[in-house]
N, C-alpha and C positions, 0 to 999 in steps of 0.2 A: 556201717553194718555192725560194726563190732560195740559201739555204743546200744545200738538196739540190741545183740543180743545179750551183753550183760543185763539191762534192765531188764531184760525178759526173762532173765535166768533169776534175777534178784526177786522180782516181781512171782515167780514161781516156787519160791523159800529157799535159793541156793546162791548165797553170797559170791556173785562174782564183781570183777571189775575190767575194765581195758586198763592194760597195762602200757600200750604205748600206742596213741593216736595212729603216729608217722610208719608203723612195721606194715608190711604187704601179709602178713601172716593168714591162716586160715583156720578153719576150724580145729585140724592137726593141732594146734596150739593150746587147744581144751585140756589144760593140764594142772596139776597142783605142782610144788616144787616139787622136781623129780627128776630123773633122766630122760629122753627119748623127745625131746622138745623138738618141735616141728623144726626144720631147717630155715622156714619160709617166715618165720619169725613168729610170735606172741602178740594177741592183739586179745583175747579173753581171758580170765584164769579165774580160774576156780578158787575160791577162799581158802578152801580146808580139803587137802587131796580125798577126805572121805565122800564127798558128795562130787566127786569126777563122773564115776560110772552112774549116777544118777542124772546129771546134766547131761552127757552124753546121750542116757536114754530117751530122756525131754526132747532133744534137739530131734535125735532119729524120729521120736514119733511125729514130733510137729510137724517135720519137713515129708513124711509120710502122709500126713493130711493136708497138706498144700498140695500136694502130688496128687492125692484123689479127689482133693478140689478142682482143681487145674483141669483133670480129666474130665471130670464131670460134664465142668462149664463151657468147654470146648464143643461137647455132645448137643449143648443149646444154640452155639454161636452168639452173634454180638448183642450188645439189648440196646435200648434205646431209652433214654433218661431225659425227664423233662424236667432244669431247674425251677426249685420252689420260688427262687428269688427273682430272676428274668421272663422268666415262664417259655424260654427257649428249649427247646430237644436237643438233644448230643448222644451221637452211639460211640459206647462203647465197648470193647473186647471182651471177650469171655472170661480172660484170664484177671480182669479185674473187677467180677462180682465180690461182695461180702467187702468192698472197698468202701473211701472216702476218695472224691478226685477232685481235680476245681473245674469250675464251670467254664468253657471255653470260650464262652460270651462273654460271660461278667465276671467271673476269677471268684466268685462264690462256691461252697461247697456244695458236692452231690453226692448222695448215695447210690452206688453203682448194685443194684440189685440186682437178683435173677429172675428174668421175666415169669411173670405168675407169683413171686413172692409177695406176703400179706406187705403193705405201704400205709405209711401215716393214715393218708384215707381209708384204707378199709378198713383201720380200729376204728375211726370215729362214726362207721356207719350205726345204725340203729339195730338194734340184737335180734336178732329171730326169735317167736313164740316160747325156742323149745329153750332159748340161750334166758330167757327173759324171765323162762320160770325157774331156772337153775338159780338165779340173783334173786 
């Protein structure tokens, strides 16, 4: 986890790093050098203590839109996913629409979508009249 989210944080213009694989640490650890360092140890840190309260607020929001994902998808229940590769079906949980998982058959990738969302197929359908005169 702490590996993901420094790239997440680096990947979003805020230099972080894991400072130590092996620490149980948590996010309390979101710190520059300073005082008040989580007890539970260090496992992210922030490059330059100016961009703390800007990583902090990333984190907040992100985990705020998992949370209203989560809710969402719950609201739909499980979907049902048919590999591209095996052409077998697998359902699964709400909680892991907007995923990648592997295919329980063949250990190939699937895209765990929300039932009704647009899929490979429905781009490559043929454009409607009104789509056809817009192009």
């Amino acid at each position: 986890m702490a590996v993901v989210t420094a790239t997440w944080l680096n990947d979003n213009g805020i230099p972080a790093r894991v400072m130590d694989l092996m620490t149980l640490g948590g996010f309390e650890g979101l710190t520059g050098w300073k005082p008040g360092i989580s007890a539970r140890g260090i496992e992210v840190w922030v490059d330059d203590a100016a961009h703390v309260a800007e990583a902090n607020a990333l984190l907040t929001r992100h985990g705020a839109e998992l949370a209203q994902r989560t809710s969402e998808a719950q609201q739909h229940g499980p979907t049902e996913v048919v590999c591209g590769e095996c052409g077998k079906s697998s359902v699964f949980p709400a909680d892991q629409y907007g995923t990648i998982q592997d295919c329980p058959h063949c250990g190939e990738y699937v895209d765990v979508e929300e039932p009704g969302a647009p899929t490979e197929e429905n781009d490559e359908r043929e454009p409607s009249e009104e789509e056809a005169e817009e192009m």
